[in-house]
SEGUVEX-298416 format. One line per 10 residues: for each residue x, y, z of C-alpha. Coordinates in pm, 1 decimal. Layout:
N
X,Y,Z | ...
This chain:
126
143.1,-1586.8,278.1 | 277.7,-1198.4,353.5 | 362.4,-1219.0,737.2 | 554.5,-871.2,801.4 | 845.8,-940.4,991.9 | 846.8,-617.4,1218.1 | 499.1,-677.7,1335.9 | 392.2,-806.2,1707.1 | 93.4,-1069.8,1636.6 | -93.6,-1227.0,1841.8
-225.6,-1646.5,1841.0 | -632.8,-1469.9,1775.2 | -439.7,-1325.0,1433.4 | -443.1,-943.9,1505.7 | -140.6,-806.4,1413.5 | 33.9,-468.1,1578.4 | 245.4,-193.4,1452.0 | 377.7,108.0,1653.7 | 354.9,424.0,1527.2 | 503.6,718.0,1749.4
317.9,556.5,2031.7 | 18.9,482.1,1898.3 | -81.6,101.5,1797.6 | -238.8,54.9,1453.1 | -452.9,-303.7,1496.5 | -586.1,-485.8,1238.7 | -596.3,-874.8,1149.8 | -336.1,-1079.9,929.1 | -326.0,-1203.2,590.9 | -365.5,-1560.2,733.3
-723.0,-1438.9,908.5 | -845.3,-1247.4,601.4 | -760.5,-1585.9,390.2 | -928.6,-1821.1,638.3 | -1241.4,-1577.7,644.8 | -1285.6,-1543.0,287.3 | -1496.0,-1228.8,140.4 | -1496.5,-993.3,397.1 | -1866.9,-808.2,366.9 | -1883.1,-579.4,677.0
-1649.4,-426.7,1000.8 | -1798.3,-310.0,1337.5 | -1602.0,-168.2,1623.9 | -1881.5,8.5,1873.9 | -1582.1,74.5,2097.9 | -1473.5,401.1,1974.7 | -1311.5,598.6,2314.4 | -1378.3,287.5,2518.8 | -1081.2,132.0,2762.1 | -1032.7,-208.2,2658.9
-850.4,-460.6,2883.7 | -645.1,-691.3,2644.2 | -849.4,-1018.1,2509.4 | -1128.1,-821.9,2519.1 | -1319.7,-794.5,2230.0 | -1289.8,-492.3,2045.7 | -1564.4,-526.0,1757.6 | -1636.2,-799.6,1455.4 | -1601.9,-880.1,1116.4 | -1853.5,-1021.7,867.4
-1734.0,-1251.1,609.2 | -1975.8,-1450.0,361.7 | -1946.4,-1759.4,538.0 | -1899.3,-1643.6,971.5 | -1892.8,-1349.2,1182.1 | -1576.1,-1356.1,1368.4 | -1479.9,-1168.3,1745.4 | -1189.1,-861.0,1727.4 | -956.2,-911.4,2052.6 | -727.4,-674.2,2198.6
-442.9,-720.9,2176.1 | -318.9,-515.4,2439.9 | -523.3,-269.5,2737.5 | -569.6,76.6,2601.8 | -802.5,323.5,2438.5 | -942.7,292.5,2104.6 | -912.8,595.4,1970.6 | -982.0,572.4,1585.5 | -1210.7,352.3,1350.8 | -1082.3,273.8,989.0
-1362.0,433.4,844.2 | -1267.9,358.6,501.0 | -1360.2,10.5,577.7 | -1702.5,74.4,630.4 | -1753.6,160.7,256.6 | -1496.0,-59.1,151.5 | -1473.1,-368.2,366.7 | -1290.0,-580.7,121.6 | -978.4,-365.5,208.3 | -876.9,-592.6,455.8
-873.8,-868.9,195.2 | -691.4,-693.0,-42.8 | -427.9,-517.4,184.9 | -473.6,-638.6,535.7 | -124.0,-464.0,698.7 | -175.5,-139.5,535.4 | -491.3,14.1,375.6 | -714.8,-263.8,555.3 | -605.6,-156.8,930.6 | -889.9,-154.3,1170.8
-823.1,59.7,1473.1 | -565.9,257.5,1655.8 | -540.0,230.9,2023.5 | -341.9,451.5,2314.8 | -200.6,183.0,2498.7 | -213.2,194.8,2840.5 | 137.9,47.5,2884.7 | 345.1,81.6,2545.7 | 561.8,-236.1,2695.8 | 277.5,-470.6,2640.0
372.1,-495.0,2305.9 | 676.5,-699.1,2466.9 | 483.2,-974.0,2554.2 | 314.8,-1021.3,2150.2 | 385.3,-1288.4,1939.5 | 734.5,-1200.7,1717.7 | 721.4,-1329.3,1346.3 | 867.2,-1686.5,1389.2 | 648.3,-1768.6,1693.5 | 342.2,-1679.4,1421.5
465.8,-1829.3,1172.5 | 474.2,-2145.7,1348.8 | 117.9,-2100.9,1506.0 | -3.1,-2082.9,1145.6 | 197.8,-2356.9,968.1 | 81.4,-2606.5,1268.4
């Protein structure tokens, strides 16, 4: 299971990576494994303010359709749009290629309160 140490996570599987202020959001190997196929991504939120839990779009696997939460407030400001060609992305390379949205946080510190590598890794091997 590839679980990036220097990622924030949260326990709804979305993991986070800063990037000059920006947050790059997508979901973890774990999710993409317990989803199986992934077939189709929708965020509708494009430019929306998001208040953190709140959902943020889906994804379509062959079996469910599983909710996108925020994991922090901010702005989404960009869409993967490879994915919508190429869902299967996130299967194949969930923590880089298979990203899902970047967001302007609305307080960068937020991150702070995410779920650190060891704290996931325990969620998951529970």
């Amino acid at each position: 299971m590839n679980i990036p140490s220097e990622l924030k996570y949260t326990k709804d599987h979305e993991w986070v990576k800063i990037e000059n202020d920006i947050l790059v959001i997508g979901i973890t190997d774990f999710a993409q494994g317990e989803l199986g196929d992934i077939v189709y991504v929708e965020v509708e939120t494009l430019n929306e303010n998001l208040n953190s839990e709140q959902v943020f779009g889906t994804v379509e696997a062959v079996k469910t359709v599983s909710d996108l939460f925020m994991p922090v407030s901010g702005q989404v400001i960009e869409f993967n749009n490879n994915l919508i060609e190429n869902p299967e992305l996130i299967n194949n390379d969930p923590y880089n290629e298979g990203w899902i949205i970047k967001v302007k946080p609305g307080e960068l510190n937020e991150v702070d309160s995410l779920i650190n590598f060891d704290e996931y890794k325990k969620i998951i091997e529970s």
